[in-house]
N, CA, C and O atoms as a Tinker XYZ file with bonds, in Angstrom:
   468  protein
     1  N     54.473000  202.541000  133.752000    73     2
     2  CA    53.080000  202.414000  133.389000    64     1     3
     3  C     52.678000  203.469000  132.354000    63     2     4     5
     4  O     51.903000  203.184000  131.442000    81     3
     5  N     53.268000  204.823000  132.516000    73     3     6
     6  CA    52.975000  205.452000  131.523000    64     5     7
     7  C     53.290000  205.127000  129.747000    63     6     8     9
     8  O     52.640000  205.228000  128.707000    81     7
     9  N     54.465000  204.757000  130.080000    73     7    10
    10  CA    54.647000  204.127000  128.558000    64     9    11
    11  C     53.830000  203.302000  128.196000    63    10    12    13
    12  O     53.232000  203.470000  127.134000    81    11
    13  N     53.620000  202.291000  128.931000    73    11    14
    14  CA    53.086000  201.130000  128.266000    64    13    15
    15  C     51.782000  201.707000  128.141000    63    14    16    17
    16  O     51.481000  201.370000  126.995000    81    15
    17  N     50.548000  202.545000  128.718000    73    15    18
    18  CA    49.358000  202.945000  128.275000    64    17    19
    19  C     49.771000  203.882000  126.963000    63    18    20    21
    20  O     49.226000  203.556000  125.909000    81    19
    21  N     50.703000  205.041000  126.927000    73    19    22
    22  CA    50.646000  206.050000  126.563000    64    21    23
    23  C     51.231000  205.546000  124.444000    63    22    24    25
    24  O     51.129000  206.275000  123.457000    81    23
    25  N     51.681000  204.359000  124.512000    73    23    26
    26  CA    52.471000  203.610000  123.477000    64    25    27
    27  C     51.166000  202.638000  122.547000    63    26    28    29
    28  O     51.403000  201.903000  121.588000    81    27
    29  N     49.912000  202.880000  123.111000    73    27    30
    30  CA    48.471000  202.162000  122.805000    64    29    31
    31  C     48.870000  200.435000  122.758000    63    30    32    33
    32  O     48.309000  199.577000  122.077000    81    31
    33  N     50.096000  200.248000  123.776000    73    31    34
    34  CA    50.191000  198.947000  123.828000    64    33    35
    35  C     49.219000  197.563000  124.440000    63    34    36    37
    36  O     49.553000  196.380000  124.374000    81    35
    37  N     47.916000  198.129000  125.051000    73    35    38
    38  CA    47.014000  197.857000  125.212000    64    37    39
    39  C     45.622000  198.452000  124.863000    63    38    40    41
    40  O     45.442000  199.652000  124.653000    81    39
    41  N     44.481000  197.329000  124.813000    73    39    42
    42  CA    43.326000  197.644000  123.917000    64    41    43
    43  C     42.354000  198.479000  124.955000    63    42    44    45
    44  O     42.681000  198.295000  126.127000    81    43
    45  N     41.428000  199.203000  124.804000    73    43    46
    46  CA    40.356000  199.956000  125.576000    64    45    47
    47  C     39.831000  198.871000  126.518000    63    46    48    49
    48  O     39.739000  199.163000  127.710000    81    47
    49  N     39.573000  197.981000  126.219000    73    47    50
    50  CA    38.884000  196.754000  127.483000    64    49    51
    51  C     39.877000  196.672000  127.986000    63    50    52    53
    52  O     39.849000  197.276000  129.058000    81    51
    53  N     40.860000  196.197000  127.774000    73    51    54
    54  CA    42.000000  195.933000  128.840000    64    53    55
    55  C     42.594000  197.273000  129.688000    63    54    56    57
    56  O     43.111000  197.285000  130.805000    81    55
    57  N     42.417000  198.040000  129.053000    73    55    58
    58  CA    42.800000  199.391000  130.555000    64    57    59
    59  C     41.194000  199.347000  131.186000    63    58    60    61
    60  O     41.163000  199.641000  132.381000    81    59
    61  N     40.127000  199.091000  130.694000    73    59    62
    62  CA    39.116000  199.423000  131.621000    64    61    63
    63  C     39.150000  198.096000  132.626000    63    62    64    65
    64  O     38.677000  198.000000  133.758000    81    63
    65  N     39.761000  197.247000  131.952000    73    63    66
    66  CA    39.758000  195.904000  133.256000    64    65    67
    67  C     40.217000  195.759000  134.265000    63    66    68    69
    68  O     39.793000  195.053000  135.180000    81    67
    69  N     41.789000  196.854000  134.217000    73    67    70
    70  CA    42.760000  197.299000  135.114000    64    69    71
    71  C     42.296000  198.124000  135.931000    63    70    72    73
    72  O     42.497000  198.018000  137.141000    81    71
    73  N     41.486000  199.238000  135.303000    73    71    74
    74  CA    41.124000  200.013000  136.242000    64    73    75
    75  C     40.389000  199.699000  136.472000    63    74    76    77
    76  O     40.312000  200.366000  137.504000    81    75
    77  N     39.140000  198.898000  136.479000    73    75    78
    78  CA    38.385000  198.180000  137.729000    64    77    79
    79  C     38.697000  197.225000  138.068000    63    78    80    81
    80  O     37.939000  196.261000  138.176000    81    79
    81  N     40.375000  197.225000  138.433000    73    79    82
    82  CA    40.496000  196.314000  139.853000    64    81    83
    83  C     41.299000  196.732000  140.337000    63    82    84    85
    84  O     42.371000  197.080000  139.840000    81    83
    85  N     40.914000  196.798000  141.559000    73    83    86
    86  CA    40.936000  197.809000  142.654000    64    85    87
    87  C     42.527000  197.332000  143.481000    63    86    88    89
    88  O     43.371000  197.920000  144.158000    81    87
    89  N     42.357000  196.163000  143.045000    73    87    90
    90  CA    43.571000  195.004000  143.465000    64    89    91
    91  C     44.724000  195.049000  142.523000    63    90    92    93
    92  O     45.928000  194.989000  142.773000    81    91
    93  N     44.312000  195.127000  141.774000    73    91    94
    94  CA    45.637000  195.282000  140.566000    64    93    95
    95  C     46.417000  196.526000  140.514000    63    94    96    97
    96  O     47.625000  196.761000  140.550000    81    95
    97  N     45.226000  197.346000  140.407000    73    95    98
    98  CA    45.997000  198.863000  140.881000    64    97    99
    99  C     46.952000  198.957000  142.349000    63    98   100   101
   100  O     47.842000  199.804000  142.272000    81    99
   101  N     46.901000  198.404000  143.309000    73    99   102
   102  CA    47.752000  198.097000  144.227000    64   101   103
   103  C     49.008000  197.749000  144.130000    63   102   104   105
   104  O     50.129000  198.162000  144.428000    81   103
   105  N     48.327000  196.592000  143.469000    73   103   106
   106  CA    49.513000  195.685000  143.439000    64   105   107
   107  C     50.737000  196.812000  142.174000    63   106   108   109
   108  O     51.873000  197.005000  142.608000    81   107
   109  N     50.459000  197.302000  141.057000    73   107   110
   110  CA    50.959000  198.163000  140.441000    64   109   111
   111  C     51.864000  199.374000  141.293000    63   110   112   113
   112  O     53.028000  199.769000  141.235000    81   111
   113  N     50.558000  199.755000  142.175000    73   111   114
   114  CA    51.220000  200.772000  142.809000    64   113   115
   115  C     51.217000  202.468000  142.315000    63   114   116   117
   116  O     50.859000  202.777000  141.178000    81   115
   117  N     51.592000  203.329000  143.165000    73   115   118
   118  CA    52.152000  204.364000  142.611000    64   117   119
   119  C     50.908000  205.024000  142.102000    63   118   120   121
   120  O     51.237000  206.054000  141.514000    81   119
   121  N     49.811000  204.874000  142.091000    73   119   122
   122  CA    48.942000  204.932000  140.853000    64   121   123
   123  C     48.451000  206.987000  140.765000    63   122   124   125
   124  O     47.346000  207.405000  140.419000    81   123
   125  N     49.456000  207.724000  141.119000    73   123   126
   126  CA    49.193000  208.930000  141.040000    64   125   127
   127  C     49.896000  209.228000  140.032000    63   126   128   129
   128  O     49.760000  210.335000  139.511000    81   127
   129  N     50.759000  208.342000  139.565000    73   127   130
   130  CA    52.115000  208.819000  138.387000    64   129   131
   131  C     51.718000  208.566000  137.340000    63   130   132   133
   132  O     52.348000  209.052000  136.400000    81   131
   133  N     50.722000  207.855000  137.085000    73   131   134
   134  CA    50.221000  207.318000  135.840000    64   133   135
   135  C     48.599000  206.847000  135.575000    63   134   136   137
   136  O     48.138000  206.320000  134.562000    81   135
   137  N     47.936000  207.199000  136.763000    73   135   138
   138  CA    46.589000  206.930000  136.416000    64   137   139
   139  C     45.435000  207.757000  135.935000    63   138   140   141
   140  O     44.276000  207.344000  135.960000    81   139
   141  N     45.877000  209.232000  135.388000    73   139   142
   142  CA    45.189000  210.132000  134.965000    64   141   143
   143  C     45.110000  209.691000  133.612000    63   142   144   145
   144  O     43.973000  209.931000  133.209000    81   143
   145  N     46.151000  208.888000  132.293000    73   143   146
   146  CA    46.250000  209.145000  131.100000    64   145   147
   147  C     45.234000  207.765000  130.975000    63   146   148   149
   148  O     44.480000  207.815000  130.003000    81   147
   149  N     45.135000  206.712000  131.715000    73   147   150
   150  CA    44.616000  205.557000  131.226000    64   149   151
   151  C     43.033000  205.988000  131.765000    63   150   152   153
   152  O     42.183000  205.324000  131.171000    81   151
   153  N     42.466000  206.948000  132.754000    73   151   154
   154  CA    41.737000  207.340000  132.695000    64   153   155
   155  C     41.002000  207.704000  131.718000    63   154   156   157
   156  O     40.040000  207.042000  131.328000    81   155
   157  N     41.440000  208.995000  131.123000    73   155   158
   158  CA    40.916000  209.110000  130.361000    64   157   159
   159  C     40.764000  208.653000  128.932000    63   158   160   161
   160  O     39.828000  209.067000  128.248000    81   159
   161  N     41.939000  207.547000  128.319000    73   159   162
   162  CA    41.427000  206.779000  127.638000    64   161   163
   163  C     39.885000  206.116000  127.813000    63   162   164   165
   164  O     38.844000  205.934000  127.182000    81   163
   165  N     40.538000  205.875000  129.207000    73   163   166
   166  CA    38.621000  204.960000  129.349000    64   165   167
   167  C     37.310000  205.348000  129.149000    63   166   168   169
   168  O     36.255000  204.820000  128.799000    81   167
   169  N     37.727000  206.476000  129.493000    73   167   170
   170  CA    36.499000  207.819000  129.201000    64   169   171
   171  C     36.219000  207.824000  127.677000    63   170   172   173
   172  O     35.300000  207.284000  127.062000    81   171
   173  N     37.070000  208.442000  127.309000    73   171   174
   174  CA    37.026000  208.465000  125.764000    64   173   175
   175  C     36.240000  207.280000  125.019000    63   174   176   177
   176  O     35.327000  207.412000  124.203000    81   175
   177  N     36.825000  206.069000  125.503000    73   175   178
   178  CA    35.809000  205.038000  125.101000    64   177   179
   179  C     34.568000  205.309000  125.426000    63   178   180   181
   180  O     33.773000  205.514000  124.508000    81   179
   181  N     34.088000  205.376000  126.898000    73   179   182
   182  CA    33.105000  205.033000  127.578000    64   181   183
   183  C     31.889000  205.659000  126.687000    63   182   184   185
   184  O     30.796000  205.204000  126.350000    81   183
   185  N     32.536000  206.869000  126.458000    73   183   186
   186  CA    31.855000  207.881000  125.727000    64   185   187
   187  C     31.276000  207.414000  124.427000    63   186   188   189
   188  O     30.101000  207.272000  124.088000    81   187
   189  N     32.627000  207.170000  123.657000    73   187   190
   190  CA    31.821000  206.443000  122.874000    64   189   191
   191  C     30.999000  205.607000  122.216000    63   190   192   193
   192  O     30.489000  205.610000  121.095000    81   191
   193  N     30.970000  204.679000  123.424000    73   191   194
   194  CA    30.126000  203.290000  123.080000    64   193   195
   195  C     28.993000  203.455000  123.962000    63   194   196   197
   196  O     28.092000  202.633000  123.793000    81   195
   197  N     28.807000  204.430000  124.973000    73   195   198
   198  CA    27.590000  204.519000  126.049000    64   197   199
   199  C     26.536000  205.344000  124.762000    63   198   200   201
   200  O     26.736000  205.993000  123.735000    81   199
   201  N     25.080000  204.743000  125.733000    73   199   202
   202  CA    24.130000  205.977000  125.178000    64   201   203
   203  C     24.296000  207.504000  125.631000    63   202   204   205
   204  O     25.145000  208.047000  126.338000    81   203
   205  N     23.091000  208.029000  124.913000    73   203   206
   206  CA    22.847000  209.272000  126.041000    64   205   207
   207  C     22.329000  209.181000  127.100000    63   206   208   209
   208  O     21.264000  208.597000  127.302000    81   207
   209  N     23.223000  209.927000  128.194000    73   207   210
   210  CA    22.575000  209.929000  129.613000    64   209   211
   211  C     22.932000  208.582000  130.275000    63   210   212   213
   212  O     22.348000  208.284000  131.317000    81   211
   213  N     24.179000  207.448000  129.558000    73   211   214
   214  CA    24.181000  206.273000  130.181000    64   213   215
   215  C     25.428000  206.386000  130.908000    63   214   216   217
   216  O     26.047000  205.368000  130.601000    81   215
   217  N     25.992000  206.934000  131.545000    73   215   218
   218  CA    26.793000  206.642000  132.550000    64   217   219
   219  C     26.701000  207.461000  133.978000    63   218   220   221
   220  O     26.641000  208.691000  133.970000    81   219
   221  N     26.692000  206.695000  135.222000    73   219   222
   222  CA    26.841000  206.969000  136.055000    64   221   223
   223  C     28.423000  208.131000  136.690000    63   222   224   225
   224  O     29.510000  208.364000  136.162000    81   223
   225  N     28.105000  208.364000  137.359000    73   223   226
   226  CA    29.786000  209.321000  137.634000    64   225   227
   227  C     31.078000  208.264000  138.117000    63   226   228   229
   228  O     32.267000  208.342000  137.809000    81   227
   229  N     30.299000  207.138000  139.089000    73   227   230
   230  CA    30.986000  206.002000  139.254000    64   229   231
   231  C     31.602000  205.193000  137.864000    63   230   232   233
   232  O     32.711000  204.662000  137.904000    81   231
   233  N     31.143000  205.179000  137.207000    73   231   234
   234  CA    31.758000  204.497000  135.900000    64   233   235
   235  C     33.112000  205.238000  134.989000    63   234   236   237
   236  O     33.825000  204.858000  134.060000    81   235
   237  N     32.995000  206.674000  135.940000    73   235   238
   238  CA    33.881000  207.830000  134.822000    64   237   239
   239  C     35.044000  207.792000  135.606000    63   238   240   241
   240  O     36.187000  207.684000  135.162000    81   239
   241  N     34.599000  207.919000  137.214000    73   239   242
   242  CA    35.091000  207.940000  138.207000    64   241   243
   243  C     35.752000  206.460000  139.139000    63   242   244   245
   244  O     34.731000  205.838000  139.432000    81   243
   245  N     36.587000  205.927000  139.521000    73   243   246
   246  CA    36.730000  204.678000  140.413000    64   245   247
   247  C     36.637000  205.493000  141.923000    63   246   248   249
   248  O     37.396000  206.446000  142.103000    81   247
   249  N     35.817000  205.140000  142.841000    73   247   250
   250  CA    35.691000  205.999000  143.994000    64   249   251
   251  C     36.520000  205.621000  144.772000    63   250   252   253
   252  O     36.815000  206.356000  145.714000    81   251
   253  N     37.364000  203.913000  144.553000    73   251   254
   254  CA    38.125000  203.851000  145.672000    64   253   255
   255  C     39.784000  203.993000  145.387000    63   254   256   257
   256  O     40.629000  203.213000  145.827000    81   255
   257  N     40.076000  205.318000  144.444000    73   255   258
   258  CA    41.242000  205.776000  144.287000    64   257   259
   259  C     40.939000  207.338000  144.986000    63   258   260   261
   260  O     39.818000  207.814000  145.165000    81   259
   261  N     42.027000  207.878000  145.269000    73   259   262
   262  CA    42.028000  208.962000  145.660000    64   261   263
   263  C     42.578000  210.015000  144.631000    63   262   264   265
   264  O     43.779000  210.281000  144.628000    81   263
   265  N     41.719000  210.603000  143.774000    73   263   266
   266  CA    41.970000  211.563000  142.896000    64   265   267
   267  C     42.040000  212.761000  142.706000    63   266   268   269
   268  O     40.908000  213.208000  142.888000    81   267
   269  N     42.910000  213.768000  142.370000    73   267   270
   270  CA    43.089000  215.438000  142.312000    64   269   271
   271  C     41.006000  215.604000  141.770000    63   270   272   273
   272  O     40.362000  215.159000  140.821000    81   271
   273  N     40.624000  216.513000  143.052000    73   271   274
   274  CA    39.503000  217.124000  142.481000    64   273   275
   275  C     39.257000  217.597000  140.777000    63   274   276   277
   276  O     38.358000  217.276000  140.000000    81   275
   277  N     40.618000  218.608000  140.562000    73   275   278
   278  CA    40.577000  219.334000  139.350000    64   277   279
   279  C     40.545000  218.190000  138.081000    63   278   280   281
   280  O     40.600000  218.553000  136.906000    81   279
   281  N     40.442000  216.663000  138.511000    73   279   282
   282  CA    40.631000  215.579000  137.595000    64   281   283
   283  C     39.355000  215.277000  137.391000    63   282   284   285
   284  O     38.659000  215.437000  136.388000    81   283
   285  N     39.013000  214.643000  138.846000    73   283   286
   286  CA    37.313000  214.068000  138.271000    64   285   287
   287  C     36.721000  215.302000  138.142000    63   286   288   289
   288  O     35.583000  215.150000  137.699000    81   287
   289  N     37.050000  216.706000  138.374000    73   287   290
   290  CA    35.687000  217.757000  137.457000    64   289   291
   291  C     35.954000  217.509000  136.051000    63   290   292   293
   292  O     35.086000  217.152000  135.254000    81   291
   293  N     37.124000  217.699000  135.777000    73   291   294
   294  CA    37.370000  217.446000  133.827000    64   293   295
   295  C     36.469000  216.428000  133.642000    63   294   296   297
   296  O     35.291000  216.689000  133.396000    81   295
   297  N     36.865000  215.313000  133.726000    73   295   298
   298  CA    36.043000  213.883000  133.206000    64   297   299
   299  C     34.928000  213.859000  133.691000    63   298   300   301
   300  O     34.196000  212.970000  133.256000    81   299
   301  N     34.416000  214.695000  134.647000    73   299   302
   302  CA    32.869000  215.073000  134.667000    64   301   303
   303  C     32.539000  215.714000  133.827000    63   302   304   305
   304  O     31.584000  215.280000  133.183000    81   303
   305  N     33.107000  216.977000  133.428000    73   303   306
   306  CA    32.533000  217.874000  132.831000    64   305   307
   307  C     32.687000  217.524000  131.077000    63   306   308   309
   308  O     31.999000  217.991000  130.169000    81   307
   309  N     33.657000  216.696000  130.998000    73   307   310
   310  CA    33.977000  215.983000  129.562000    64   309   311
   311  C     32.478000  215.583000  128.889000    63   310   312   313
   312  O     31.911000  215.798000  127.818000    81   311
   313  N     32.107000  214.728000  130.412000    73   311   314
   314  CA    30.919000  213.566000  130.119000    64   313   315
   315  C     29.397000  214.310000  129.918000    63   314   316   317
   316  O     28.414000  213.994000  129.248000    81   315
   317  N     29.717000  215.565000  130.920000    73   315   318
   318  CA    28.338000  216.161000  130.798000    64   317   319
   319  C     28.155000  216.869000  129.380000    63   318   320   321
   320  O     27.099000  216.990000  128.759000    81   319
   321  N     29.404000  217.302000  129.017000    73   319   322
   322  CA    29.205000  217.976000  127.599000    64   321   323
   323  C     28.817000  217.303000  126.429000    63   322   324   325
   324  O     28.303000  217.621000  125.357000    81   323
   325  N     29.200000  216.331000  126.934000    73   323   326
   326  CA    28.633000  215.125000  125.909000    64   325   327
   327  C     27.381000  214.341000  125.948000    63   326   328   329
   328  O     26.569000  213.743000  125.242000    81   327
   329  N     27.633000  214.626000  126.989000    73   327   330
   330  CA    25.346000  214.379000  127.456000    64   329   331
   331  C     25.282000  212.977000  127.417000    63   330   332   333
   332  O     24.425000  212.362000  126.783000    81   331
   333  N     26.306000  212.386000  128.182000    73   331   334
   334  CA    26.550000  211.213000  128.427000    64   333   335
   335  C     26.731000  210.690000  129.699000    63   334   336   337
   336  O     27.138000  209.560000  129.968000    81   335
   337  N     26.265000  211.955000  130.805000    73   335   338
   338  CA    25.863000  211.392000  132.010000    64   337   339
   339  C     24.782000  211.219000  132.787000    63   338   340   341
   340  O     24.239000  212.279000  133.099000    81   339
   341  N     24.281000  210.234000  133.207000    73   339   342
   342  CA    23.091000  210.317000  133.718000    64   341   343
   343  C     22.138000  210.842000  134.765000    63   342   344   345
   344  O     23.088000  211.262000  135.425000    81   343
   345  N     21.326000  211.111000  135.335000    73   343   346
   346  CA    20.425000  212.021000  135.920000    64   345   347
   347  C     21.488000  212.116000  137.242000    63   346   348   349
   348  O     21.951000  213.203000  137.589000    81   347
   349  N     21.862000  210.679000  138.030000    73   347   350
   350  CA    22.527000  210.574000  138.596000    64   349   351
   351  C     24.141000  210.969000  138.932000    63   350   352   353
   352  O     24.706000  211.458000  139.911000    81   351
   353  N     24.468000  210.616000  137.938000    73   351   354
   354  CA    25.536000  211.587000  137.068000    64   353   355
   355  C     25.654000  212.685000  137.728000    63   354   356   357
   356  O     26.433000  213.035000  138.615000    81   355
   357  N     24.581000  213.321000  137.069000    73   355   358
   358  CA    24.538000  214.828000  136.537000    64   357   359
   359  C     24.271000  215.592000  138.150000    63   358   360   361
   360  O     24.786000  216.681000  138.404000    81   359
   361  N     23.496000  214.929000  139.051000    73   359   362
   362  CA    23.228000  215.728000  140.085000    64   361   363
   363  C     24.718000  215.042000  141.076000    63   362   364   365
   364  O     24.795000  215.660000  142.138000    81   363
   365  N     25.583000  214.203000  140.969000    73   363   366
   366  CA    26.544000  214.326000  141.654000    64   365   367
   367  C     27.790000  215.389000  141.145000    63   366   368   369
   368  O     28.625000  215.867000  141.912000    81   367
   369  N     27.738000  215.575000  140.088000    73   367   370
   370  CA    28.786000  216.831000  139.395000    64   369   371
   371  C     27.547000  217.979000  139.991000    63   370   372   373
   372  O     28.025000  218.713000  140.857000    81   371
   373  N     26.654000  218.148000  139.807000    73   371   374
   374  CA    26.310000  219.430000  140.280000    64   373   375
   375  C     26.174000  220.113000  141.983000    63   374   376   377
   376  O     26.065000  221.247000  142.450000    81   375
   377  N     26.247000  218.792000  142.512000    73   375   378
   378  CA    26.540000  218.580000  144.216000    64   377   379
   379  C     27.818000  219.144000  144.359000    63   378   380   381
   380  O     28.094000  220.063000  145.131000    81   379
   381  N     28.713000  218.482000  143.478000    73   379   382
   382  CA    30.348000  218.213000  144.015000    64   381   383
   383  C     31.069000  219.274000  143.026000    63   382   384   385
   384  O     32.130000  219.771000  143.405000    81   383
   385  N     30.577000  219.601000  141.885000    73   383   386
   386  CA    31.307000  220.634000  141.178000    64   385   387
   387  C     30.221000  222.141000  140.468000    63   386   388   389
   388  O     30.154000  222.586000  139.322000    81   387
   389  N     29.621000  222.500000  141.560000    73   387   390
   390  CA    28.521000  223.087000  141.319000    64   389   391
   391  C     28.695000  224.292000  140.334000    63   390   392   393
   392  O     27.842000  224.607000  139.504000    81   391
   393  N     30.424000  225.216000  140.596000    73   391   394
   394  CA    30.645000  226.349000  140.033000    64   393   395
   395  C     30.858000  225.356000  138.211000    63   394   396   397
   396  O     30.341000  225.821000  137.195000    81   395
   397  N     31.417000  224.454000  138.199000    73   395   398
   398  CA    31.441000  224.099000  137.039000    64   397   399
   399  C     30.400000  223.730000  136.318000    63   398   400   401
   400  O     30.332000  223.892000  135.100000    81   399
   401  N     29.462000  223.175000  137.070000    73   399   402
   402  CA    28.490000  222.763000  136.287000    64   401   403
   403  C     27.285000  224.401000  135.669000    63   402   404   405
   404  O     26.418000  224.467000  134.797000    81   403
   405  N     27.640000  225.073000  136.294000    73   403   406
   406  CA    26.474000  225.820000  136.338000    64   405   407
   407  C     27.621000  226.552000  134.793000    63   406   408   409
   408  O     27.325000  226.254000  133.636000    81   407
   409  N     28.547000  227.247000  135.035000    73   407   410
   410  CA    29.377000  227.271000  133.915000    64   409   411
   411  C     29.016000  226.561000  132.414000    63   410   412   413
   412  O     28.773000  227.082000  131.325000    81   411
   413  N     29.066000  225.575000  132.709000    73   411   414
   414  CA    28.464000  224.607000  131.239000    64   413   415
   415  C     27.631000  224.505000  131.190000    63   414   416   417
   416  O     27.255000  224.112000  130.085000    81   415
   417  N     26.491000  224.738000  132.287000    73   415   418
   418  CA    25.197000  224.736000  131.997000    64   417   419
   419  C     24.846000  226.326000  130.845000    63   418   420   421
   420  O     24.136000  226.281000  129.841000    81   419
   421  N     25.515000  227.496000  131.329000    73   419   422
   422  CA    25.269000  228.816000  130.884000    64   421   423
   423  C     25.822000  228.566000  129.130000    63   422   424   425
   424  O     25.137000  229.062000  128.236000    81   423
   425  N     27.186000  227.706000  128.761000    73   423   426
   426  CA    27.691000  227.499000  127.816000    64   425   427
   427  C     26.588000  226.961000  127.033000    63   426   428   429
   428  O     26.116000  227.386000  125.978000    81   427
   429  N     26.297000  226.067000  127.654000    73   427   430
   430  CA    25.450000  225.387000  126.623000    64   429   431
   431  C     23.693000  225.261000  126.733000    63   430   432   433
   432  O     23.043000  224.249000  126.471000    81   431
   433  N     23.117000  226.669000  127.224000    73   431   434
   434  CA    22.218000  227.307000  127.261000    64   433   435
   435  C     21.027000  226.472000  128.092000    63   434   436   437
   436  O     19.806000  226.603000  127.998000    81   435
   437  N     21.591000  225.818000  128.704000    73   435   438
   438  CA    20.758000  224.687000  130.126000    64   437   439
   439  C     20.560000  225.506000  131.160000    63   438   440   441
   440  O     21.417000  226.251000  131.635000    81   439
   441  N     19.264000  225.375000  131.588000    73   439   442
   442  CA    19.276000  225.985000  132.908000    64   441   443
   443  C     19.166000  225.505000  134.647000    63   442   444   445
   444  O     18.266000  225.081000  135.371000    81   443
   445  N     20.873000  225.902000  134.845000    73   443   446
   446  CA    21.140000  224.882000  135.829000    64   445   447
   447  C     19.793000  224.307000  137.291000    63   446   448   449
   448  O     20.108000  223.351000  138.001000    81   447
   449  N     18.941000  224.756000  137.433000    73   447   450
   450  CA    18.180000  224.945000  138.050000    64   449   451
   451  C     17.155000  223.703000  137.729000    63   450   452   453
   452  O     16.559000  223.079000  138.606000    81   451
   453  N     17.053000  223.456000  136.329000    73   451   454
   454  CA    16.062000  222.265000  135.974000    64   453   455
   455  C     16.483000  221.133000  136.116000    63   454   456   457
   456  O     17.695000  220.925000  136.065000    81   455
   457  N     15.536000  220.071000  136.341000    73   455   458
   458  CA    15.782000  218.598000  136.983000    64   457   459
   459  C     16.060000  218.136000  135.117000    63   458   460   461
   460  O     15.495000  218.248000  134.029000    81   459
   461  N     17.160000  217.650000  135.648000    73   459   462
   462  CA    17.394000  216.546000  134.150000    64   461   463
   463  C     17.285000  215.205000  134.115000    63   462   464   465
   464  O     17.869000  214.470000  134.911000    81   463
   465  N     16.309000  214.689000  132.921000    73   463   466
   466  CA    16.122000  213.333000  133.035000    64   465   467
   467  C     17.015000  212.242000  132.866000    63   466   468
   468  O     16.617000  211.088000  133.023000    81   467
């Protein structure tokens, strides 16, 4: 699986189609050996074609894989830097990755404390 994502032998819709199904990934298997790189392809897209503030953490995130913490903070913190996650978003990275968020909040002169729209 890594080759075949890592070789751009498939298009951005088609890894995001894979990875939302929840069934396919099964059936694939294995999906700790190779599901970080098609991740973040998807991201990368997501990013680019979402507005500001338009993605949920669920959209960055598939909740019903079981993923290394230190993974979904990156692709959280990818998304927040990009100000491409939404209110919702933003208060589940700050629930679930609080030392990080407050970190990028100081980086990028936000003050973690204020409600974001």
């Amino acid at each position: 699986m890594n080759r075949y994502f890592s070789n751009d032998l498939i298009s951005y819709e088609m890894i995001c189609m894979i990875l939302n199904d929840e069934e396919l990934i099964k059936k694939i298997g294995l999906h700790h050996e190779w599901i970080e790189y098609p991740l973040m392809l998807r991201t990368s897209y997501l990013l680019s074609i979402s507005k500001e503030r338009g993605l949920d953490e669920t959209d960055i995130i598939p909740r019903e894989l079981d993923l290394d913490c230190s993974f979904k903070e990156y692709l959280l913190s990818w998304s927040f830097e990009e100000k491409k996650l939404s209110k919702k978003g933003i208060d589940y990275f700050k629930i679930n990755f609080e030392n990080k968020y407050n970190q990028l909040c100081k980086i990028m002169g936000i003050n973690p404390q204020t409600k974001h729209m």
